[in-house]
N, C-alpha and C positions, 0 to 999 in steps of 0.2 A: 707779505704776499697776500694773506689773511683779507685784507684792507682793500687793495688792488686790485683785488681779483671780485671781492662785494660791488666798486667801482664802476668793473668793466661790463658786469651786471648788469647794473643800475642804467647804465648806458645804453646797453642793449636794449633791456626794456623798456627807457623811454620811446625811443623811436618805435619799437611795436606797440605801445598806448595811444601815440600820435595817427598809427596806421588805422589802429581801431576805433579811435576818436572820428574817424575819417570816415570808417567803412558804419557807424553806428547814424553819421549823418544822411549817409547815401544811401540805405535804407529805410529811415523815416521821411526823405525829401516826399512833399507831397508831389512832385515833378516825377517822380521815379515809378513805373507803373508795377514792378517788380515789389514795393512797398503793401500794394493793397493784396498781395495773397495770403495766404495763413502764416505763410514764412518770413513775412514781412515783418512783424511786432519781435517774434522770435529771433531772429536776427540781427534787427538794430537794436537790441535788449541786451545779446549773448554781447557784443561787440563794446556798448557800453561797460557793461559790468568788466570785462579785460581792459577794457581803459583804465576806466577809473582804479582799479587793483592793483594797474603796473604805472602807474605814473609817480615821477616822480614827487616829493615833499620837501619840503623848505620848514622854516621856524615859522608857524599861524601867530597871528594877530589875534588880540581881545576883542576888536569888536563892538566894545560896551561904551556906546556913547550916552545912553541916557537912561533913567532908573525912575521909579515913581518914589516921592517920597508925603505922607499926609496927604495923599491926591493929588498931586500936582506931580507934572514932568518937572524931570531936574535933568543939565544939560550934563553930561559925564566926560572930565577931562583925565587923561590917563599921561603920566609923567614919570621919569625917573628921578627921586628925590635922593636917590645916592649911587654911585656909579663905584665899584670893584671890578676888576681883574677877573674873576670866576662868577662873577654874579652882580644882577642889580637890585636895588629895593625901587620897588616902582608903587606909586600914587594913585587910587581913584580920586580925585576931588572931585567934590557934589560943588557948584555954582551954588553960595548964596544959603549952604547948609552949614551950621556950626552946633558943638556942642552934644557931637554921636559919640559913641564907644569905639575908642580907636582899637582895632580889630588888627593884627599883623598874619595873614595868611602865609602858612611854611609851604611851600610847593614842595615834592619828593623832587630829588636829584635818583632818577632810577631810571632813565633813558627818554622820559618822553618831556617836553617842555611844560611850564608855569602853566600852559595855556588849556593844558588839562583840567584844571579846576576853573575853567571859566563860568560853566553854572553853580561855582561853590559861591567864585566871587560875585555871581550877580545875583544868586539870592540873599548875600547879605549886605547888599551893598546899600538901598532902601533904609536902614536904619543902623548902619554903621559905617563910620572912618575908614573906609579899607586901604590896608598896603599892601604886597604879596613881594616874596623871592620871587627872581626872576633870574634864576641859573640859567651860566652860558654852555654853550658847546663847546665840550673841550677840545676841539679839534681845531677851533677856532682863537684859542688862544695860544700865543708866543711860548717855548720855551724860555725868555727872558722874565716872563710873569712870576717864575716861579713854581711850586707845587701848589696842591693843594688836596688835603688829606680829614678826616673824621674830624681833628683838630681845628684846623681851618673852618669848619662847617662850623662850628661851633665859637667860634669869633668872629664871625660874619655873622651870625644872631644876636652875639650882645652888640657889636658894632650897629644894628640895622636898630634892635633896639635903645640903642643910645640916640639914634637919632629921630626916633620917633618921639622919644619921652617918656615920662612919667603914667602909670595908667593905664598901660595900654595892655588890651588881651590877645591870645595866641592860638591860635590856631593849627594844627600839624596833620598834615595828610599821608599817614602810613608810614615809609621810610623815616620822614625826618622827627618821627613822637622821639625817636631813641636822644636824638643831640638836642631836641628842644628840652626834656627834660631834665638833661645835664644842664642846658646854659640856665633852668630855673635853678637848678640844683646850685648852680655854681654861683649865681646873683643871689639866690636866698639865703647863705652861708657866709657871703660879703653884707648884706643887706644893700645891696645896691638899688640906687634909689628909683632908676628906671626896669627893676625886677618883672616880668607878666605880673599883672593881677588875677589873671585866672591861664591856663596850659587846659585846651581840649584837645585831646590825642583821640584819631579817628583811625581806627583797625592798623594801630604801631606794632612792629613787631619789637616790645619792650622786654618781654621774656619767652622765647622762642620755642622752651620746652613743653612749653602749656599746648596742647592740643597741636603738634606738627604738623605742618601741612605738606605737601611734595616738596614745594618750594623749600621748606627748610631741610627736609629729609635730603635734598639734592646736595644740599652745604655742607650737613653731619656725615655724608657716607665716602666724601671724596677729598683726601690731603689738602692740604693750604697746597701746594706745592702744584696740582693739578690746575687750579683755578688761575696760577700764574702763567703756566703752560699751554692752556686751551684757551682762553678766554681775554687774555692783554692779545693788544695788536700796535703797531707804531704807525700812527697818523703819515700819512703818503705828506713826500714834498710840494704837491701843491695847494695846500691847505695853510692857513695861516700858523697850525700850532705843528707844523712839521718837525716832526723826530719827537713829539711826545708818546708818552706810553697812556693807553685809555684800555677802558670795555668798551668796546661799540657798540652805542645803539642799538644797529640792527641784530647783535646778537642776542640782546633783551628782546627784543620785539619777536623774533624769533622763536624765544624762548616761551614768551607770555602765549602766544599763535599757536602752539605744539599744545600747550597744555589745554587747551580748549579747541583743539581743532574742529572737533564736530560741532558748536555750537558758531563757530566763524563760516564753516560751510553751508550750513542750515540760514545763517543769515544773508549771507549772499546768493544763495538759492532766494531767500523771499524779496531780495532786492530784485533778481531777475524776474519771480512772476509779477511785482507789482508792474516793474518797466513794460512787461509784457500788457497789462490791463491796462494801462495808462494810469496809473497810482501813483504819480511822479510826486506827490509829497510824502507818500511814508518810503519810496526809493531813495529820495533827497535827504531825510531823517539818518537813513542808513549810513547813504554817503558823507554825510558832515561828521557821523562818528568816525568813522574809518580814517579821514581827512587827518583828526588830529591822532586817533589812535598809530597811526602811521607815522607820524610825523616825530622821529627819532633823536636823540641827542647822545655823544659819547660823554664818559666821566671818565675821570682823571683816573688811574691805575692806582695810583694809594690811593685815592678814596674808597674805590671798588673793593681791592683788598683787606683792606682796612675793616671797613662796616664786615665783609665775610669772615674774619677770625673773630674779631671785637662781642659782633652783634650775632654771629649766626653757628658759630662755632664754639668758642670758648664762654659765651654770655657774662661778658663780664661785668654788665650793668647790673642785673637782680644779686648774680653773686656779691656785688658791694665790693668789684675788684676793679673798675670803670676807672681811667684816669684823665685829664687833661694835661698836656703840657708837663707830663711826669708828678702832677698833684692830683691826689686820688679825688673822687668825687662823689659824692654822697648824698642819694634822694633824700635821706632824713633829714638832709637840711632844711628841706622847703617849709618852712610855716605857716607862711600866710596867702601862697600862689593856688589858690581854689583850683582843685583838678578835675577835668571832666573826662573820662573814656568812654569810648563810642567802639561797639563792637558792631559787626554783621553774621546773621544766625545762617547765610552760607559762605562767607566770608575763606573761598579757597586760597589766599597768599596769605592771610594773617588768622590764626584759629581763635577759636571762644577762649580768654581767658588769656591772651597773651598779651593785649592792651590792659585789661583790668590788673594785671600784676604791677602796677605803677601806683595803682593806689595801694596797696600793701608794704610797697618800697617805701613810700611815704609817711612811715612811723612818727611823726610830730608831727602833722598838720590834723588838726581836728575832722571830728566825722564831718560837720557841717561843711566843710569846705572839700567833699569829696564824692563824687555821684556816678554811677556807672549805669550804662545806657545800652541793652542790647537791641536789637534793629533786627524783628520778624522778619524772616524771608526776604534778606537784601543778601547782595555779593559784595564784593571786594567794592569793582566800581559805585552799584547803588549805594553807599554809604555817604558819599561828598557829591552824586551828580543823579539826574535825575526827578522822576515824580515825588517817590518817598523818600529823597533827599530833601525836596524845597516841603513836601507836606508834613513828613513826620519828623525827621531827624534834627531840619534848623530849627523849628522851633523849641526843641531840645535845647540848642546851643545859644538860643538868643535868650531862654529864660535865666541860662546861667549865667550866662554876661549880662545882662541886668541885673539879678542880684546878687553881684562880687562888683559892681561899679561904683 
């Protein structure tokens, strides 16, 4: 019902965004003489901004056709070089460049698409190989597919890595630091031969208890049992993966929306006066974030549950009680996979000190191959997008993947 009722919503309010898409034209028409009084810009301003806030979103596009590499345009062909069931590995190939650091970007599976990190991947796309996860909706995939759980995530990283190769470095944005650094955990202990050579975990919540944030407090104070009850819904019959069990989306998005409300209002209040001044390029700036901010995905119900007892309730990763596949798994296996944590000094989903406890977990890899990085006055988001993402933080992350290459 849960589902249905989000749906009939969603529905609703397309058709009043379209109304206001309408009424936002017909007061800027230069035709319209009711445009030129004071109430005019006010107007087709207020009418836009309820547009664009109630329309509906679809899964956004990359976008990234071309990169600068040594001066020169390079043309950017973007491909899926492995296709699953819950997820793709998808390609940057640079035209006519060989010989970068093949780079694997981990997307979080936490409601919003790959497409999130699109200014992760284009500022490191200029001097490196890139692939990124490319998680599906699970709404959109078949109960005949199968499940897919914590477990799963974490076979889908060495599988994505197997077919990359040898050499290749890792990248993880938040969510998935936790499973990328099992699947190093779990290749460094096999010595498998296409292992990461370097794991940079960027504000993971690897041990949860280090500085809590709401976010986690929300997980520690309510039964495994509620999170079952409030928060699973069953994908409606007309959706491809009908009668699966998910989180929705929009109940993430929801959730992330609450926890900053006054900073989302304040924002769309500035998007209104620039509309009002004719400022249509820092309005535009606004609206391209919201586009993708909005732009939602469900996960799969063990998955969702999963990472909440595993990763947020019981911590069974720092405790050293972490399993795969019923074989336990063990950070101190890692040796020779050079670790980077990237933390942000406001960082409200993941706190100071809950990424950096992966280097501590990692008792056999030498100090050299171990470096922790805190980020002055960045959030959650500025950490992987952003000014002081492409100015301060990559160049963090590209001195370390040159020297572990």
């Amino acid at each position: 019902m849960l589902y249905d009722f989000y749906d009939m919503q969603r529905s609703m309010l397309a058709g009043a965004s379209s109304v206001a898409g309408w009424g936002a034209q017909w007061w800027a028409n230069p035709a319209n003489p009711f445009g030129y009084t004071p109430a005019g810009p006010m107007m087709a301003s207020a009418f836009d901004v309820f547009s664009h806030a109630s329309a509906p979103r679809g899964k956004p596009v990359f976008g990234l056709h071309e990169t600068e590499v040594d001066g020169e345009i390079v043309p950017v062909k973007t491909r899926v070089a492995c296709r699953k069931p819950f997820g793709q590995l998808k390609h940057f190939s640079k035209q006519g460049v060989t010989g970068q650091p093949k780079l694997l970007i981990v997307a979080p599976m936490s409601g919003h698409f790959a497409t999130l990190l699109r200014g992760t991947v284009e500022r490191m796309l200029p001097g490196h190989d890139v692939w990124i996860t490319d998680w599906r909706d699970a709404r959109n995939v078949p109960l005949a597919e199968g499940h897919f759980d914590l477990d799963s995530y974490i076979d889908y990283l060495v599988d994505f890595l197997d077919h990359i190769g040898p050499n290749t470095h890792m990248l993880a944005v938040c969510q998935p630091s936790v499973p990328c650094l099992a699947a190093a955990a779990i290749m460094g202990a096999e010595k498998h031969p296409n292992r990461p050579k370097t794991l940079t975990m960027m504000g993971g919540p690897i041990d949860t208890r280090e500085a809590p944030t709401s976010v986690n407090s929300m997980a520690t104070t309510r039964p495994h049992a509620w999170f079952q009850k409030n928060a699973i819904a069953t994908v409606p019959v007309y959706y491809p993966g009908a009668g699966r069990l998910v989180y929705p989306g929009f109940l993430q998005l929801t959730g992330f929306m609450a926890m900053n409300l006054g900073n989302h209002m304040i924002s769309h209040w500035e998007m209104f006066k620039h509309l009002v001044t004719g400022d249509g390029e820092s309005a535009d700036a606004t609206k391209d974030f919201y586009d993708e901010y909005r732009s939602v995905a469900d996960m799969t119900a063990e998955f969702y549950l999963q990472t909440v007892d595993v990763v947020f309730q019981r911590h069974l990763l720092p405790k050293g009680e972490f399993t795969h596949r019923g074989a336990p798994v063990d950070v101190g296996a890692i040796s020779d996979t050079a670790l980077l944590a990237i933390e942000g000094e406001r960082d409200d989903i993941s706190g100071i000190g809950q990424t950096r406890a992966a280097l501590t977990l990692a008792r056999k890899l030498p100090k050299a191959k171990k470096k922790y990085h805190m980020a002055p006055n960045v959030g959650h988001y500025g950490i992987f997008n952003g000014r002081k993402w492409r100015e301060e933080i990559a160049p963090v992350v590209d001195d370390w993947i040159a020297a572990h290459d």
